[in-house]
N, C-alpha and C positions, 0 to 999 in steps of 0.2 A: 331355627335361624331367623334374625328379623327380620321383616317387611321393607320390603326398599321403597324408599321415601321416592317423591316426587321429584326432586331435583338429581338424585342419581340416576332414575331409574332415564329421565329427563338426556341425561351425559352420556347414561351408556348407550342409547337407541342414537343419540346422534353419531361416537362413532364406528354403530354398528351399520349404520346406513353412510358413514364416510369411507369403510372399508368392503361394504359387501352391495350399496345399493339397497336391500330392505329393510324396510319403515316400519317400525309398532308404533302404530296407534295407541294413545295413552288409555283407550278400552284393551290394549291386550297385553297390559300390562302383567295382568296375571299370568299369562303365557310365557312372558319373559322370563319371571320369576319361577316357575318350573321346567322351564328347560334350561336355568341357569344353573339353580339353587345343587345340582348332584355334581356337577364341576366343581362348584365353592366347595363342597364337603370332602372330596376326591384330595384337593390341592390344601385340605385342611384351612381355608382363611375362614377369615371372622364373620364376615358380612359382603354384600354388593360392591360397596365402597372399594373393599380390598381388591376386589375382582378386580372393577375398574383399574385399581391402580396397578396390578399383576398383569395385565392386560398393554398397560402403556409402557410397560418397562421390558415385557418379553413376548417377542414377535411371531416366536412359534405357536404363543398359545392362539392366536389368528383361526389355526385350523380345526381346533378343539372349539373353540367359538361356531365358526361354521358349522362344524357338523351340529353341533347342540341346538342353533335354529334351524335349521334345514329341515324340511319336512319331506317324509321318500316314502308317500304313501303311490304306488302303481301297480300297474298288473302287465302283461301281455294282450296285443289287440286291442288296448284303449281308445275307445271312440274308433271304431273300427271302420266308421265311415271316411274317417279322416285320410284311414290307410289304402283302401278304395280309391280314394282324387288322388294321394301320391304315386299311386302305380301309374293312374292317368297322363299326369303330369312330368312322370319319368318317360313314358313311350312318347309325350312330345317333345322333351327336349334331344331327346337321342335321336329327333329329327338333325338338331346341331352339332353333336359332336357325340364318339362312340363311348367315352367313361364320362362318370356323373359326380362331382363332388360332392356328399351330401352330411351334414352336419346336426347331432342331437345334440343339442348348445345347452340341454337343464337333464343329464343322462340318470339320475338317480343312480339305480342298483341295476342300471344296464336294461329295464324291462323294454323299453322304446329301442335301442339301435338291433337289440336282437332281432324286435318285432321286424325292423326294416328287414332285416336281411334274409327274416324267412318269408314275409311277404314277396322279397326280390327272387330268391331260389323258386318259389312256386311258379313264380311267371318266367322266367329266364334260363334257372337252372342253376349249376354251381358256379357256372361260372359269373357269377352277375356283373353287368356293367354298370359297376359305381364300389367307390371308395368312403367309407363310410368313420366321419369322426366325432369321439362320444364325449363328452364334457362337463365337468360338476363342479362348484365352489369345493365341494364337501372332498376330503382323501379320503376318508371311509366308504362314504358309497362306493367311490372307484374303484377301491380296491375288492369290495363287497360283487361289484363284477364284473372284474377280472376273475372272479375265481366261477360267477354265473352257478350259483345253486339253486336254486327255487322254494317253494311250499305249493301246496295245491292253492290257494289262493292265485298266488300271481300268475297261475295257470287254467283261470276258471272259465274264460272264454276259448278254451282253443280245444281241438276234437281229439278224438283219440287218436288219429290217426295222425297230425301233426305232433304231438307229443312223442308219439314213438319216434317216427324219422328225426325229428331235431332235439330231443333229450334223453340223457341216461337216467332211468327209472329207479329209482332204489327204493321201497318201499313209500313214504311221501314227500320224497326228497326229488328233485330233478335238478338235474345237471346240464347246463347247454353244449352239445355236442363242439366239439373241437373246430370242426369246419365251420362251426358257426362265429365261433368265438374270434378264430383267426382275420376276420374279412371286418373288425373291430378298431379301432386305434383308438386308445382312451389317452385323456387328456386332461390334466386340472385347470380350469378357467373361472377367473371372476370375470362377470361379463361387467362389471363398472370397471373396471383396469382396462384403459387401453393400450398399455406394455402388454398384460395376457389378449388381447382381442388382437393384437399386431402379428398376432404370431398365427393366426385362425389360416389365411389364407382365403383364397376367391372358392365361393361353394353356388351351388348350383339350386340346391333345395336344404335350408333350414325349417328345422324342427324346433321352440322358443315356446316350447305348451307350459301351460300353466307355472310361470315363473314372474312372469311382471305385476300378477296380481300381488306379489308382496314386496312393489317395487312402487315408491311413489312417483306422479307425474313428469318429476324433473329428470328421475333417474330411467322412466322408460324412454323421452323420450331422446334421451344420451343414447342408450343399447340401440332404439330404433334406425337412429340417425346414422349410428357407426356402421349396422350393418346393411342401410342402404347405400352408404355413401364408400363403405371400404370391402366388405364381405361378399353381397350379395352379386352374382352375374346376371348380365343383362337376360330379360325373358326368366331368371330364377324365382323361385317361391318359397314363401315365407308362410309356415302352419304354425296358428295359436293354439290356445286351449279351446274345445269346444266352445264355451262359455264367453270367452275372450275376445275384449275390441279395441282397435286402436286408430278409433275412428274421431277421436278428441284428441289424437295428438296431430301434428302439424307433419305432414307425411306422403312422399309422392308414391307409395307405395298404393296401388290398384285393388278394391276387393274384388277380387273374383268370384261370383256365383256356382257353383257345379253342383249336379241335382244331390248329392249326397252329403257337400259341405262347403265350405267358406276357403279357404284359402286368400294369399295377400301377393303379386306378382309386380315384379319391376320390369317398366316394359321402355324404359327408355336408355 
């Protein structure tokens, strides 16, 4: 296939960040180019060009797009200290009210809202107080779990003894147990659409880990602003990626220090 020139590759990152929010940089071009190039082959076109223009004339292909840049690399127990301040943070708000709204707004393959919900059982029990909803650009992850299969990878922090009680074993395959899966509501979201963000509703604690890293300035601080200004409940908290700061955008959101991690609180 040839090489996409500079003013396509130019056309199509623009409206891949007019549709999805995320920016390539013209260093990652290359990246582009391989998570495009098996699409172009799949739909039989000639070159980028074609894409581009199979792209502007049909709308479903939107979602095949997403999935192709989306990247679903996670595990269970990610940054485990994050999860730690969230238990904290739930026993204080449950000072205000008895259920919790809480929202994994970048859900990949399901690893993070499972994690919530076994973290939540441990301390609670089955019955946990909070409703929990998961969200992706992507339909494939979504659907990747709903159906909650695993590898031993995406299982590599968690003991044997949580492995038993919350998945079905099958040789290296795990299954997330049924009770777990039920207390889930998956959703597809672009978080740049605010038609999809209209429909999120008031949450109490978002989860927004490692997804605005592939979001430029204008487009984080769009998400930011909507989900302080329309999402987010007073006294709620907003977790990034470890790594993550949103300390350069323009933001009445609060850092909160706690001995094990960062957190972001709206306190007014």
């Amino acid at each position: 296939m040839p090489e996409m020139d500079s003013e396509i590759f130019e056309k199509l990152r623009d409206f891949i960040y007019e549709k999805s929010g995320i920016f390539f940089e013209y260093s990652k071009k290359y990246l582009l180019e391989n998570k495009l190039s098996r699409r172009i082959q799949e739909l039989k076109l000639r070159d980028f060009e074609d894409y581009l223009k199979f792209l502007q004339l049909n709308k479903n292909e939107l979602f095949y797009l997403f999935d192709a840049i989306t990247i679903n690399e996670t595990y269970f127990f990610r940054h485990a200290q994050q999860i730690e301040v969230f238990l904290i943070v739930v026993n204080e708000l449950l000072n205000y009210k008895p259920i919790l709204n809480i929202w994994s707004a970048a859900c990949s393959t399901g690893e993070e809202p499972y994690t919530l919900v076994i973290a939540l059982t441990e301390k609670y029990g089955n019955n946990i107080p909070a409703r929990i909803l998961a969200s992706d650009i992507s339909q494939e992850v979504l659907e990747k779990a709903k159906i909650g299969v695993y590898n031993d990878y995406a299982l590599k922090e968690l003991t044997p003894a949580i492995k038993q009680k919350y998945f079905d074993i099958e040789k290296n395959t795990y299954k997330i147990k049924d009770f777990v899966k039920n207390k889930v509501t998956y959703k597809q979201v672009n978080l740049v659409d605010n038609k999809d963000l209209s429909t999120i509703g008031k949450m109490d604690i978002i989860f927004l880990r490692n997804i605005l890293i592939y979001f430029n300035n204008e487009s984080r601080q769009k998400v930011i602003d909507k989900i302080y200004n329309d999402i987010l409940n007073k006294n709620g908290y907003l977790f990034l990626g470890a790594t993550e700061s949103i300390s350069r955008l323009n933001t009445k959101l609060k850092l909160v220090h706690f001995k094990q991690a960062l957190a972001y609180k709206k306190e007014e």
